[in-house]
N, C-alpha and C positions, 0 to 999 in steps of 0.2 A: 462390579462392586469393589469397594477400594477397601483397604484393612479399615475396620471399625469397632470401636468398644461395641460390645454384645448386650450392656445393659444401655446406652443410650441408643442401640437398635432398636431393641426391645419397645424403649420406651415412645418412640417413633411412632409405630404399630399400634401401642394402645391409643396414643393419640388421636393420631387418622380414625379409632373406632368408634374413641367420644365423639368426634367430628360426626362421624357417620348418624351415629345413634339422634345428635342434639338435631340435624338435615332432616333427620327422617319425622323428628315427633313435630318441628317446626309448623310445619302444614295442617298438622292433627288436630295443634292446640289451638292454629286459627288465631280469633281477636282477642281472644282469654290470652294474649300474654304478656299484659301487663304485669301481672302478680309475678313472674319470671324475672322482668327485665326490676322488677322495683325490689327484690330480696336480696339485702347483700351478701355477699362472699362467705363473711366468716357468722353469719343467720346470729343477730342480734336479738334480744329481747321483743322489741317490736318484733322482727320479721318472724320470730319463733311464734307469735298468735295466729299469724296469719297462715305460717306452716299447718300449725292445727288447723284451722279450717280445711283449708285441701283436704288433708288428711281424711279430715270426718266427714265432708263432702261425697269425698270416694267412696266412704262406708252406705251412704244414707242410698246411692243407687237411683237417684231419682232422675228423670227424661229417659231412658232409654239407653239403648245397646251403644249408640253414636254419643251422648252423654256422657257415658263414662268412658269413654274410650279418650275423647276431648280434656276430660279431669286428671285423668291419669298421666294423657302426654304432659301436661302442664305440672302435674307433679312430677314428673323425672325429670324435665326441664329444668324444675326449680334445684331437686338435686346436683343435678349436671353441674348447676351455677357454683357451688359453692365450692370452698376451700377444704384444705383439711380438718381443722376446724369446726366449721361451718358443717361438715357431713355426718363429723361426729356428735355432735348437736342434734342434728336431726336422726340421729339411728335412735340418740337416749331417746328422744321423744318418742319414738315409735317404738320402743323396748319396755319405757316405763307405765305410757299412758292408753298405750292399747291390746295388752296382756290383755289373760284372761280374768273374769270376774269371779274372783276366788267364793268370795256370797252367795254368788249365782248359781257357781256348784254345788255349794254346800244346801242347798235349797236343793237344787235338780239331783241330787244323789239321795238324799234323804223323800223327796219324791220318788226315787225309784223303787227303792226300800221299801217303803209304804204303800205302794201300788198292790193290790188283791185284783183286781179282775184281768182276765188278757189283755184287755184296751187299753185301760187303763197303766199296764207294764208300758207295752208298744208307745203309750204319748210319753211315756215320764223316761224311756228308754233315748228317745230322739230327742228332748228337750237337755238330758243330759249330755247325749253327745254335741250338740247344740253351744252349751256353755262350756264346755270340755277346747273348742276350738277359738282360739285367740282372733280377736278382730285384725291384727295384725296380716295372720297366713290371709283371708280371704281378702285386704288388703293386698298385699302380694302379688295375690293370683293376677290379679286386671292385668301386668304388665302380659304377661302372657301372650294376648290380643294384641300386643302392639309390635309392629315393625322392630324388631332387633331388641324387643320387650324382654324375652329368656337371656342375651347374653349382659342385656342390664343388669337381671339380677344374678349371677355368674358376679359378673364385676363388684354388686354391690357385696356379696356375700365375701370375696376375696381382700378387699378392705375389712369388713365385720369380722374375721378370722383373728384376725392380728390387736383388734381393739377388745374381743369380749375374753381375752384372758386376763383372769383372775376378775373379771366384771360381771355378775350372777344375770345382771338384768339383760347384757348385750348377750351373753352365752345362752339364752333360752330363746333371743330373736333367732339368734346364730343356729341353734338348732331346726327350729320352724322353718328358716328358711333352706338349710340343708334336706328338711322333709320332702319340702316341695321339688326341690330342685332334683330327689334319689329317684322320686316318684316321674319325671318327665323325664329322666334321663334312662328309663329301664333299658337294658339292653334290646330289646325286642323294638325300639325306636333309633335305634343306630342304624347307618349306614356305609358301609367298610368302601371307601373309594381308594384304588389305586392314585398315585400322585406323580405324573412325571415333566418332564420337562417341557411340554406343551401345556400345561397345567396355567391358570390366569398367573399373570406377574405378582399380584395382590396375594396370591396361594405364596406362591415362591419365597417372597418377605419372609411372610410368618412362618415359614417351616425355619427359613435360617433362624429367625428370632427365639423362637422355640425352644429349638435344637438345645437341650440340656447337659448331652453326653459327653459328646465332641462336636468343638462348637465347628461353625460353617466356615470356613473366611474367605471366603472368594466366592465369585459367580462362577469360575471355572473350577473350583472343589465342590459346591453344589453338583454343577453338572455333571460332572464324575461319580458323583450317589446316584443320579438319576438314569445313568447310561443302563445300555441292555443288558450286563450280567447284574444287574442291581432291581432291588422293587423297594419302592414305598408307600405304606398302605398306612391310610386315618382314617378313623372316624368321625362320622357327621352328624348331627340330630336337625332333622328339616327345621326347626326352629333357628338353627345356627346353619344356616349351608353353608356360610362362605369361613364360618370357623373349624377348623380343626380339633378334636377333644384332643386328642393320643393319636400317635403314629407310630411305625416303627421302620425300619431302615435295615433290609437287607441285602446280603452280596450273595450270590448265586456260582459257586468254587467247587473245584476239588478237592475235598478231604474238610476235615473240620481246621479252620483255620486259628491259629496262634499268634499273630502279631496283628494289633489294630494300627500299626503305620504302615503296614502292608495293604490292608484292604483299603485306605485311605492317601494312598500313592495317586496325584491324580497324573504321574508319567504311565503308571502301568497299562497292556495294553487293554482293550476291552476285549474280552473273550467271548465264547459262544454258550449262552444259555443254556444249546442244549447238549452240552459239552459237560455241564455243572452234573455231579451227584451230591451234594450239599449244600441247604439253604442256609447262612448264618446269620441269626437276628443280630447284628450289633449296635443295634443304638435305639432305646425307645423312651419317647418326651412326651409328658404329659403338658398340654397346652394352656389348658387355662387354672391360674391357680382358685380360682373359686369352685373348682367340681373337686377339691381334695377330699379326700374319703371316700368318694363314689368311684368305683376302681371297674376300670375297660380292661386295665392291659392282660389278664387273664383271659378272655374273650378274643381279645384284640390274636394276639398270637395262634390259638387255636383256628379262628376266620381264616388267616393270612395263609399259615401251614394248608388248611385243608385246599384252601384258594391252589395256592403253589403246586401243590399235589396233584390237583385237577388241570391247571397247565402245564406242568412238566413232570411228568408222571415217572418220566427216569431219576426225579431225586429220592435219594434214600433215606438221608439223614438231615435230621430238623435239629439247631444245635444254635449257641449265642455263643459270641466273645464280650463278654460282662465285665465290668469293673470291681473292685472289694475294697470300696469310698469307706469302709470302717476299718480296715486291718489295720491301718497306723494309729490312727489312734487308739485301738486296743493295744498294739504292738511299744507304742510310746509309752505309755501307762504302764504296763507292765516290765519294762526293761527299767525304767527309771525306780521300779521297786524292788528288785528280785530279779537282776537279768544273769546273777551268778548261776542260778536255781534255773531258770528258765534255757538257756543254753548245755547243750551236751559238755563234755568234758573235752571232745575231738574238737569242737565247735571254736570252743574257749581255745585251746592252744592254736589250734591255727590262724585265729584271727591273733593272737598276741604273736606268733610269729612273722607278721608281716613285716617285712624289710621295712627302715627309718622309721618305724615305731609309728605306723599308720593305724595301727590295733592299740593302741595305750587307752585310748577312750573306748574299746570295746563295741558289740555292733552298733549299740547307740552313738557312739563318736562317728564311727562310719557313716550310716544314714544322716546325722546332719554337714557331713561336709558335701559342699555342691559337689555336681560331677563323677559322683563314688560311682554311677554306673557304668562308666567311660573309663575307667581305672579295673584292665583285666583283673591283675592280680586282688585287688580287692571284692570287684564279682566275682570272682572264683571260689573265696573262703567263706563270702557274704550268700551262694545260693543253698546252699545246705540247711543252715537254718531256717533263712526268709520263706522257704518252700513248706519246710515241714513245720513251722509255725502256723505258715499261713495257711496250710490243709486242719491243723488243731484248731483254730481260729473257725473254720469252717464246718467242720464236723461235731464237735465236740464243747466249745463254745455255746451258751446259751443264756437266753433273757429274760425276760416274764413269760410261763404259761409253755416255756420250750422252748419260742422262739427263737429262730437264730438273730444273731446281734448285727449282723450284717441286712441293710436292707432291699439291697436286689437279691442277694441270695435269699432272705424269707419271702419275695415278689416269687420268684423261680419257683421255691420248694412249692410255694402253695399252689400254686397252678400244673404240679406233677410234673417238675423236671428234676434230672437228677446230677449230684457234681463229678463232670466227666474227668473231667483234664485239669489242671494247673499251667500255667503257660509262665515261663521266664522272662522278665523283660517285655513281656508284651507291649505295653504303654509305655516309653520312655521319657512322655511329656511330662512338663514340670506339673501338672494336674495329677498324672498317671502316678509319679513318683510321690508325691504327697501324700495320696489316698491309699498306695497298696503296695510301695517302692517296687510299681512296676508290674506286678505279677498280674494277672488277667486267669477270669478260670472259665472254661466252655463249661454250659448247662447242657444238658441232653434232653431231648424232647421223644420220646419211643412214643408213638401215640397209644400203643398197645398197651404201654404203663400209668400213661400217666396219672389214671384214676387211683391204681392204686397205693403210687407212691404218694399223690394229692391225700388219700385216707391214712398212709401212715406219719405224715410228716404234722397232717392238722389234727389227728387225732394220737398219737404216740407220741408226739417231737422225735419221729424216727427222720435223719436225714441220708433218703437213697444216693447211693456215693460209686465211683467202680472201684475196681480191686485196688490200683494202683493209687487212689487217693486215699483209700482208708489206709494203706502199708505204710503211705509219705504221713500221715499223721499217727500212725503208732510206731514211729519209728527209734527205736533207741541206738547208745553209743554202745556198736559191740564190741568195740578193740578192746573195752576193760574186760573183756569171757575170755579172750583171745590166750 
């Protein structure tokens, strides 16, 4: 694999899946697919009556199981066809025109009401929930039935995400189809498969494509995640086999690890599995963006641990090297208002002491000149703060309801891990530096805790922390007691 943009990878992959999806319903729709090839792109006035029909077609259910099966490929066919445009045309249609019949409730609730004998509750109770359900969802369901039908509507829902804001009509299809899609996706329908380098080529793609954290760039960087001190473990739903939901990417080491260009060294050598007493989750990507909200990685981590556990039963410790994608810009926000107030007094003179008046702009001057981390002397006046901001930032910091502001660190807390470490410099990539200048913090995973820190942090906003990160963010300037 040669260097390549990660979003025209990406987009490769989804390609190849409409490709796949349009091959599969091809055959289904048979001689019905006239109405496909004659609907333009961008679904015109005309093509928009005839959309309706399919539509209502599919509703009416008539010939049988192979019937609708026929209708339905032909209506995602006709989808497939169209433009952007054109798609969004057709979601209004099916958001405006086949909602529920607000009448009809009002009828079947007010029959429930009124209902006196038991029978009589029981029909007027089913007739309500009856009108209660959008022709829409049951709509929906059919693709289900069809070859690669579930990651259809995945895809269609991942478009619908982006169009029903601030749009009341697309936000309540958006929802329905989020229903259906929580409810097929229960965890108890997942399948946790290991992923390695024998794994189909077609897997291989999508995991670089994926890859959200730290991206891929090579076949032989890949390969290097997938050697024997390493595991990669995603989830499957038989619906989707050959897609991926979530994965996650671990390194199999000694000790809890602090630098992510270390474990992504692909000179270093490969060690011995059973040589590891620490498993470290570094990297986990959610794959498809139309299951957002319906969240594995909770799940996902606890599988993989207990998995690990049961094969290498000499590891001790379950532990991440995670990113903190929020600290700059809380950290920017704040210095641009108050960075006199927000820095110590030792902080302040050390950084204005820097030789050729590299401190004049103060730490915010510092962080935006390139290269400040390659420049000893200014990482050396520059760790004091960034560390003990960035532990305030983590502990202490908070959002709606408690949360913390950072959002792998509220993924972590919730799933009952706790903030171990802080790490220096850990990510020196121009990514790494943007998001957190640098700093990397290990979660800790105790399995013995984690229920109860999971109970204090979703039910208290308590964030379990160890001793030496709560110290680095209560930390003051003692030289003025001195």
């Amino acid at each position: 694999m040669s260097e390549r943009s990660s979003v025209g990878f990406f987009d490769t992959v989804v390609d190849r899946t409409i490709g796949r999806l349009r091959a599969a319903w091809r055959d289904i729709a048979g001689q019905t697919r006239g109405a496909n090839a004659s609907t333009r792109p961008e679904l015109t006035s005309d093509d928009m009556e005839r959309v309706r029909e399919q539509l209502r077609a599919c509703l009416d259910g008539r010939g049988g199981e192979v019937a609708a099966r026929v209708r339905a490929a032909e209506l995602g066919r006709t989808y497939l066809g169209l433009n952007a445009d054109g798609r969004k045309r057709f979601l209004r249609l099916l958001a405006d025109e086949f909602d529920v019949d607000r009448e009809a409730i009002s009828q079947a609730a007010k029959g429930f009401l009124d209902a006196s004998a038991h029978r009589e509750r029981e029909a007027s109770e089913e007739a309500l929930r009856t009108a209660l359900e959008a022709p829409r969802r049951r709509l929906l369901t059919q693709f289900n039935a069809l070859p690669e039908g579930v990651k259809f509507l995945v895809d269609m829902r991942a478009e619908l995400m982006a169009l029903a804001r601030g749009d009341r009509a697309l936000a309540g299809l958006e929802r329905d189809l989020r229903a259906l899609l929580r409810s097929w996706f229960d965890i108890g329908f997942l399948e946790l498969k290991r992923i390695t380098w024998n794994s189909p080529a077609s897997l291989l793609e999508k995991l670089t494509a994926y890859e959200a954290v730290h991206e891929i760039r090579s076949w032989a960087d890949l390969k290097h995640r997938l050697e024997a001190d390493r595991r990669c473990f995603a989830f499957f739903h038989p619906r989707m086999p050959e897609e991926p939901l979530i994965f996650v990417e671990v390194a199999l080491v000694k000790g809890i690890s602090g630098s992510i260009q270390a474990l992504l060294d692909e000179s270093a050598p490969v060690a011995d599995p059973r040589d590891a007493d620490t498993a470290v989750f570094y990297s986990i990507s959610n794959c498809q963006r139309g299951l957002a909200g319906i969240s594995f990685g909770d799940f996902l981590i606890k599988r993989v641990a207990d998995d690990l556990a049961a094969e290498l039963p000499h590891l001790k410790t379950f532990a991440t090297l995670s990113p903190v994608p929020g600290f700059r810009a809380w950290l920017d926000a704040r210095l641009a208002k108050e960075e006199a107030e927000l820095l110590l007094p030792a902080e302040r003179e050390a950084i204005a002491a820097l030789p050729g008046d590299k401190g004049a702009g103060g730490l915010a001057g510092l962080l935006a000149e390139a290269g400040w981390h390659e420049d000893r002397e200014c990482g050396d006046v520059m760790q004091a703060p960034l560390m003990r901001l960035c532990a305030r930032f983590l502990l202490t910091e908070k959002g709606s309801q408690g949360r913390a502001l950072d959002l792998v660190e509220h993924f972590h807390l919730t799933n009952g891990a706790r903030v171990e470490r802080l790490n220096w410099l850990a990510d020196h990539s121009l990514k790494g530096l943007q998001q957190s200048a640098g700093i990397m913090v290990n979660y800790l995973y105790r399995l013995a805790e984690v229920e109860a820190n999971h109970e204090a942090y979703t039910g208290e906003a308590r964030v379990a922390a160890a001793g030496a990160v709560k110290s680095l963010a209560r930390l003051r300037d003692v030289s003025r007691t001195r």
